[in-house]
Phi, psi and omega in degrees: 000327174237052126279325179314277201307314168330271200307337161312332190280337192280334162314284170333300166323300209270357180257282202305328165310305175308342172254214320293297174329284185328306194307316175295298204299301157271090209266152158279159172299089198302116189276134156347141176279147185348289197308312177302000184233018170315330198291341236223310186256352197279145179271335174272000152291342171258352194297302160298282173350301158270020168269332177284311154356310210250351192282138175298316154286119190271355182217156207183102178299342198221110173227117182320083207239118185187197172282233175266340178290349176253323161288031179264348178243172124307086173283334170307315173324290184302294187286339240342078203231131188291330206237045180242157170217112189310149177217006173296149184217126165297130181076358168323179174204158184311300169300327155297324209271350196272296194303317201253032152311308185312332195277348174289281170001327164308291182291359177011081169307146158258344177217131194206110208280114194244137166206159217152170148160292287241342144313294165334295171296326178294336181292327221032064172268131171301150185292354187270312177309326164272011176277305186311329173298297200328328198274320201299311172285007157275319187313308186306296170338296168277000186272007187250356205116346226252146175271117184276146178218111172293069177304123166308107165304128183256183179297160138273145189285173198259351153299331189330106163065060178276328213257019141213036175095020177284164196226170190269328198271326175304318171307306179324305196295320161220027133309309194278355172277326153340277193324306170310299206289322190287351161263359167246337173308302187283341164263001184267347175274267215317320177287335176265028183034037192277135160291153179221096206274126148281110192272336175303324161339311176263333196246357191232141189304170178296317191279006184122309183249147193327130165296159186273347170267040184241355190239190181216004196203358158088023164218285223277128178299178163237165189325305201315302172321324162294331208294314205285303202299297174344304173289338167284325175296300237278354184285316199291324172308304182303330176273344160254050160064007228242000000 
């Protein structure tokens, strides 16, 4: 009998030794946290997807790339210019805008206007992780060519989702996570010669947060606000020419 346990313990031993050894040698792939992969359940995500599938254009000098704040406008409309194509999806994330990269890649962009977080943060996905899709995805970019343009994560208003327990201090608490990420944004486009558009600049207040008589829901714009964001595309268009 304790011969038996010997040897079960030393079998034991020698199996636990062997994943570890094994664990070292083929380390895993560190996978994204749950929550970051929301992108996967958004109905409009798949909803878009497959409207991009069936749109008829096959080519686009300009292309519009975000969340819900960029499918809130026409932008071929807004800028009027013909050869623009919207690519926004409500409630997206970084890691979405990561997975429908092909459908930009497709329209073989001479430019393409990024703007996003901020769903992420409201996700609470850490900012360095989304900074990291972000790079992945510029990266992508300039190695096809395409001139990347780097749009500021904008604010929430300090009412934003009050009327389903959102707080003035919660918001604040991740405006200023805002703040983080568009300070490794802004300095990695100055190190990497990226234009870098601060929408914050134009739309948000001394106290932190969006004003409000620029959103209609304490996120989302309102014309006036697109009208301001606009005149920041048509300069960057203008200095490539474009």
């Amino acid at each position: 009998m304790k011969n038996v346990f010997s040897r079960n313990t030393l079998l034991t031993l020698v199996c636990f030794y062997l994943i570890l050894f094994a664990a070292e040698l083929f380390p895993q792939t560190k996978l994204p946290a749950k929550d970051t992969l929301r992108y996967r359940t958004n109905p409009n995500y798949i909803l878009q997807q497959s409207m991009f599938d069936i749109y008829k254009t096959r080519q686009a000098d300009i292309v519009m790339l975000g969340n819900s704040l960029t499918h809130g406008a026409a932008w071929n409309e807004l800028l009027g210019r013909p050869n623009v194509v919207e690519r926004g999806i409500t409630s997206d994330v970084l890691y979405g805008y990561e997975s429908r990269i092909n459908a930009v890649y497709k329209l073989n962009p001479k430019i393409v206007f990024i703007m996003g977080g901020l769903n992420d943060i409201y996700n609470w996905t850490p900012v360095e992780d989304i900074f990291a899709v972000y790079v992945r995805i510029i990266s992508g970019l300039r190695s096809r060519n395409i001139i990347p343009v780097i749009q500021s994560t904008t604010y929430s208003a300090k009412t934003y989702a009050k009327d389903w327990g959102g707080t003035s201090e919660g918001n604040f608490g991740r405006n200023r996570e805002v703040d983080k990420l568009n300070k490794l944004l802004s300095d990695y486009a100055k190190k990497n010669n990226i234009d870098y558009i601060d929408v914050n600049a134009l739309t948000a207040g001394k106290d932190g947060f969006l004003r409000p008589e620029l959103s209609w829901d304490g996120i989302h714009f309102k014309a006036d606000a697109y009208k301001l964001w606009a005149r920041e595309v048509e300069k960057v268009l203008s200095k490539h020419k474009l």
